[in-house]
C-alpha positions as CSV (number, residue, x, y, z in Angstrom):
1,X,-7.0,-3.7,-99.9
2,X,-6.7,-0.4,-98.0
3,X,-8.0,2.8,-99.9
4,X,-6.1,4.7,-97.3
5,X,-6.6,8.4,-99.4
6,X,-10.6,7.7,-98.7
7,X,-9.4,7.0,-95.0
8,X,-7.4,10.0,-94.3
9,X,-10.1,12.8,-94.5
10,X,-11.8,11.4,-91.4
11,X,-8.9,9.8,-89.7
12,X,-8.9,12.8,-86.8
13,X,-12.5,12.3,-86.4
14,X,-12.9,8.9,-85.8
15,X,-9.5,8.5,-83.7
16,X,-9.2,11.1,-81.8
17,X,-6.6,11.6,-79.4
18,X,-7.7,10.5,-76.1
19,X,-7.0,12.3,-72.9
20,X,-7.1,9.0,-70.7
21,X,-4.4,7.3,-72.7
22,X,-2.1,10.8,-72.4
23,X,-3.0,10.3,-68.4
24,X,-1.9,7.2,-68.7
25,X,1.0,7.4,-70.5
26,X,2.3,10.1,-68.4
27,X,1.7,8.0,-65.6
28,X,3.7,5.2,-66.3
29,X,6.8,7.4,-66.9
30,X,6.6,9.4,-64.0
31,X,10.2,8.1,-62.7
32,X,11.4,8.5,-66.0
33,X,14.3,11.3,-66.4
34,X,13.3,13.6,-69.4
35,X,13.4,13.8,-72.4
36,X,11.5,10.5,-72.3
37,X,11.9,8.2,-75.1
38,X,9.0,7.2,-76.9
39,X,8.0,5.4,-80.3
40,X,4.1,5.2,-81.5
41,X,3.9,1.8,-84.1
42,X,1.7,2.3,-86.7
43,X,1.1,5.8,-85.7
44,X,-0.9,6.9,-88.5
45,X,-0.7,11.0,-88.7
46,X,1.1,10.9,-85.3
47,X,-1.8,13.2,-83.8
48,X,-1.2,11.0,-80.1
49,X,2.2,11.9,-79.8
50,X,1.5,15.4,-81.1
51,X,-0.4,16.0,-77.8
52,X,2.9,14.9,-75.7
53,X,5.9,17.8,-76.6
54,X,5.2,19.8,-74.0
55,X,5.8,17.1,-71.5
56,X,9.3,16.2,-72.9
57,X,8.9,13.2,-75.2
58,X,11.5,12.4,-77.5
59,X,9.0,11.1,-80.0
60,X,10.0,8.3,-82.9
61,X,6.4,7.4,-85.2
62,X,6.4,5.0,-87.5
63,X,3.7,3.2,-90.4
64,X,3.5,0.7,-92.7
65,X,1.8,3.6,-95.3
66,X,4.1,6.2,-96.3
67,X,0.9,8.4,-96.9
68,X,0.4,8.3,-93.3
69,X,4.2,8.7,-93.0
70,X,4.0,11.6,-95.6
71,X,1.0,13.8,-93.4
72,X,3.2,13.3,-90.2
73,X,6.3,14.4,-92.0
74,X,4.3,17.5,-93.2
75,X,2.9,18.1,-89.4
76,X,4.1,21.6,-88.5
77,X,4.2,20.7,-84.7
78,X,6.2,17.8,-85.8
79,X,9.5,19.7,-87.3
80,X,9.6,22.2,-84.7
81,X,10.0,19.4,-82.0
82,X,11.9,17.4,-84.5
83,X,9.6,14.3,-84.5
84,X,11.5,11.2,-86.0
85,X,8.7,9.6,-88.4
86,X,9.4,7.1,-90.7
87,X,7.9,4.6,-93.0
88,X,8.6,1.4,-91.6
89,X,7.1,-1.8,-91.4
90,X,6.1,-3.6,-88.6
91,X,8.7,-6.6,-89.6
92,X,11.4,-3.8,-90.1
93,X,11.4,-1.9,-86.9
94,X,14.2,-3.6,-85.2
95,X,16.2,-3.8,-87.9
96,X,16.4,0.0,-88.5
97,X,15.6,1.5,-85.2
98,X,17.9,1.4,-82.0
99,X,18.1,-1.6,-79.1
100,X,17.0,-0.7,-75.6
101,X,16.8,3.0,-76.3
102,X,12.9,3.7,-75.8
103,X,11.2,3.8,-72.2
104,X,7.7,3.5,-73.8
105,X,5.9,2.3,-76.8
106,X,2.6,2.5,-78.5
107,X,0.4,0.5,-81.0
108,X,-3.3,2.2,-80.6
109,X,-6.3,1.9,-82.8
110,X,-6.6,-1.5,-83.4
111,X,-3.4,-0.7,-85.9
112,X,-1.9,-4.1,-84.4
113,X,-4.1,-5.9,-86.8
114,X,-2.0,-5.4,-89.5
115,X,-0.1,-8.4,-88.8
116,X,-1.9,-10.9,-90.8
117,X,-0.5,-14.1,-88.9
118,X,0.4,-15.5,-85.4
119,X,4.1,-15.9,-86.1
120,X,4.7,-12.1,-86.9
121,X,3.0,-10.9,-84.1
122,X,5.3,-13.1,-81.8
123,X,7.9,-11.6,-84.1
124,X,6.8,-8.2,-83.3
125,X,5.8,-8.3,-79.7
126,X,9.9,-9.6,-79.1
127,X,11.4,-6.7,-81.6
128,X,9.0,-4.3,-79.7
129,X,10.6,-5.8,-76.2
130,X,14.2,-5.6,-77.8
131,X,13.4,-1.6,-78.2
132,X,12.3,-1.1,-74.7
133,X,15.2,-0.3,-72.0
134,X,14.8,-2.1,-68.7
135,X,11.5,-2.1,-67.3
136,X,10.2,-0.3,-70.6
137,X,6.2,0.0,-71.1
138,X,4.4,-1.3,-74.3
139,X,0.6,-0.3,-74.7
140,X,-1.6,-2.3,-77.4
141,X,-5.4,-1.0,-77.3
142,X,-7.4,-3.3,-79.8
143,X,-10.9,-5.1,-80.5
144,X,-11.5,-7.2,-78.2
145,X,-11.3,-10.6,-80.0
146,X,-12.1,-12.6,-76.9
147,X,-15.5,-12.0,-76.8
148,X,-16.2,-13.3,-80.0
149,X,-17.0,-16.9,-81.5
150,X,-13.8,-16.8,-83.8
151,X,-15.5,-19.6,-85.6
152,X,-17.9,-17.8,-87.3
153,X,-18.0,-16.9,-90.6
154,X,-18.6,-13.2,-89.9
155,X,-17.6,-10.9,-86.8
156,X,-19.3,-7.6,-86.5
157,X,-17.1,-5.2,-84.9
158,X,-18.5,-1.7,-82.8
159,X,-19.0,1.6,-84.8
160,X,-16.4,4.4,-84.4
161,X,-18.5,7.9,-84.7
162,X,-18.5,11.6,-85.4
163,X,-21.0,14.3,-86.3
164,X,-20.2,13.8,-89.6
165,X,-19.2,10.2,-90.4
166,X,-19.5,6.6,-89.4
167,X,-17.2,3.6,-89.5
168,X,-18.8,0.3,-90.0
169,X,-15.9,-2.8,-89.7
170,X,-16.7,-6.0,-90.0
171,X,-14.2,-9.4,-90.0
172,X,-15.1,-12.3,-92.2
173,X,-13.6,-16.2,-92.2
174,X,-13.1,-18.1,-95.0
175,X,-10.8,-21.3,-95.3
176,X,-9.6,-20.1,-92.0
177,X,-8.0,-16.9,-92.7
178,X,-10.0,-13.7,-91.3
179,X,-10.3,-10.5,-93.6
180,X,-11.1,-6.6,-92.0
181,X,-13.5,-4.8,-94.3
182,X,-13.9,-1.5,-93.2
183,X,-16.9,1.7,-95.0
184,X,-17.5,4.6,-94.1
185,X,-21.0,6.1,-94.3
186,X,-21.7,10.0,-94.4
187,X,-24.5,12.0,-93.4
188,X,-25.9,12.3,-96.5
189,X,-25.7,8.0,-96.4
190,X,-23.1,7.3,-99.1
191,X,-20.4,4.9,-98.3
192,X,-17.3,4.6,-99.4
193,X,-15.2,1.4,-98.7
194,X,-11.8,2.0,-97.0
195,X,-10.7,-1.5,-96.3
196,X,-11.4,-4.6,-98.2
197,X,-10.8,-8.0,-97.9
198,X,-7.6,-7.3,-95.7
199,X,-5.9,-10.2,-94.4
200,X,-5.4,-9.8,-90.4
201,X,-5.4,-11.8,-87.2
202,X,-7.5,-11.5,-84.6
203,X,-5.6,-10.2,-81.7
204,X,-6.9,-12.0,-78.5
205,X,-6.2,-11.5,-74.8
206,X,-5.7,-15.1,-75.0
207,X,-2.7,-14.8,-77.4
208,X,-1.0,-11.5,-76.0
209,X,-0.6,-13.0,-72.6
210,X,0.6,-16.3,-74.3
211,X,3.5,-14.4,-76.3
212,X,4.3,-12.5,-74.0
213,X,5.2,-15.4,-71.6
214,X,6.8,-16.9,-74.6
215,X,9.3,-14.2,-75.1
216,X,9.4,-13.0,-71.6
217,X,8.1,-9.9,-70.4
218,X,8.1,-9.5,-67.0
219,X,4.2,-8.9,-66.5
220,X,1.2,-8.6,-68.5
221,X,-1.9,-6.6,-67.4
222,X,-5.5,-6.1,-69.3
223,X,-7.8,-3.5,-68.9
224,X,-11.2,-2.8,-70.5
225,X,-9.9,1.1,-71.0
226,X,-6.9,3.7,-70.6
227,X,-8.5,4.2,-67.1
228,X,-7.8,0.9,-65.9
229,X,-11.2,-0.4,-65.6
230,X,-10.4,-4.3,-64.8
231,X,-10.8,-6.4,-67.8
232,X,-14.4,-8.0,-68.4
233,X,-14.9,-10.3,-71.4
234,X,-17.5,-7.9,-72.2
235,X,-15.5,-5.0,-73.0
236,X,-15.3,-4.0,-76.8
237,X,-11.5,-3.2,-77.1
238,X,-8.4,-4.0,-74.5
239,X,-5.7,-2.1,-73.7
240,X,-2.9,-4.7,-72.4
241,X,0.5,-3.4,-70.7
242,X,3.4,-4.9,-70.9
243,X,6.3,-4.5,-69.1
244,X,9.9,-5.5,-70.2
């Protein structure tokens, strides 16, 4: 269950938009003839692609939660630039969004594990390819999975801060099906659970670059961060690249 109301409050706090990413982003579309074409999956309140209209970014954002959809919808930055959101599904997207049309797409903040099971994420990493034009981009940033003994009944995950609140997230395994639980913890020290008992599967670099072979991008690449720092099994989250 996802209390996403609780969630929303602090969502700007404990994601915020990240400055590497933006240089990466605008790095990998340098050749690109404006307005560039972009769509953020599972964007959330869209605050990433917010930080891109002045570099002329025709920008789609879509979520599962039509809450999230709802607060991007309301965005004032968003109806000026006329921001396409919509409240779409990972399964849905390319049934009601347009075939090689985008030059880049996004899934950030670990949002990828909303697809509870390895046969919709193939699903989605070829509908995401089918929305790319020739030679499109596709950034994933997640939890690194890999590092992890999947086996175990319990996987603590790293802390997302701010001055004013914590995120504890934690994966558990039972009859081999892995569940996200997710509280958040105040200053005062009162939690509040956000996410609970949530099916999901654990993204790993192991799978990604196994899909993506599968349904045949061009290349792959892994990174332990949006400044290309070369992938270590170390790393607490990946950012993979692939390329159409």
């Amino acid at each position: 269950m996802f209390f996403i109301e609780k969630f929303i409050e602090y969502f700007n706090e404990l994601y915020p938009i990240n400055e590497d990413l933006k240089t990466m982003v605008l790095e990998s579309v340098s050749g690109v003839s404006k307005p560039v074409k972009m769509i953020e999956i599972e964007a959330g309140p869209n605050l990433f692609s917010t930080s891109l209209f002045t570099n002329g970014f025709d920008i789609t954002a879509t979520d599962t939660f039509s809450e999230f959809s709802r607060i991007a919808n309301s965005n004032k930055l968003n109806k000026e630039n006329n921001v396409h959101v919509f409240n779409i599904a990972t399964i849905d997207i390319a049934r009601y969004l347009g075939c090689d049309y985008f030059n880049i797409a996004l899934c950030i903040n670990s949002r990828i594990l909303i697809i509870n099971n390895i046969t919709l994420l193939k699903k989605f990493l070829f509908d995401v390819k089918m929305l790319l034009k020739e030679n499109g981009i596709f950034i994933i940033e997640v939890a690194n999975f890999s590092k992890y003994d999947l086996l175990s009944d319990k996987i603590v995950l790293p802390e997302r801060k701010s001055s004013r609140i914590c995120m504890e997230s934690s994966v558990t395994r039972e009859n081999e099906i892995y569940y996200l639980w997710e509280t958040l913890i105040n200053s005062k020290n009162n939690n509040t659970k956000v996410v609970t008992n949530r099916q999901i599967y654990p993204v790993t670099k192991e799978t990604i670059e196994k899909i993506a072979k599968e349904v045949k991008y061009s290349s792959v690449e892994f990174y332990n961060d949006y400044k290309k720092t070369p992938y270590s099994i170390e790393t607490d989250r990946i950012v993979c690249v692939l390329r159409k």
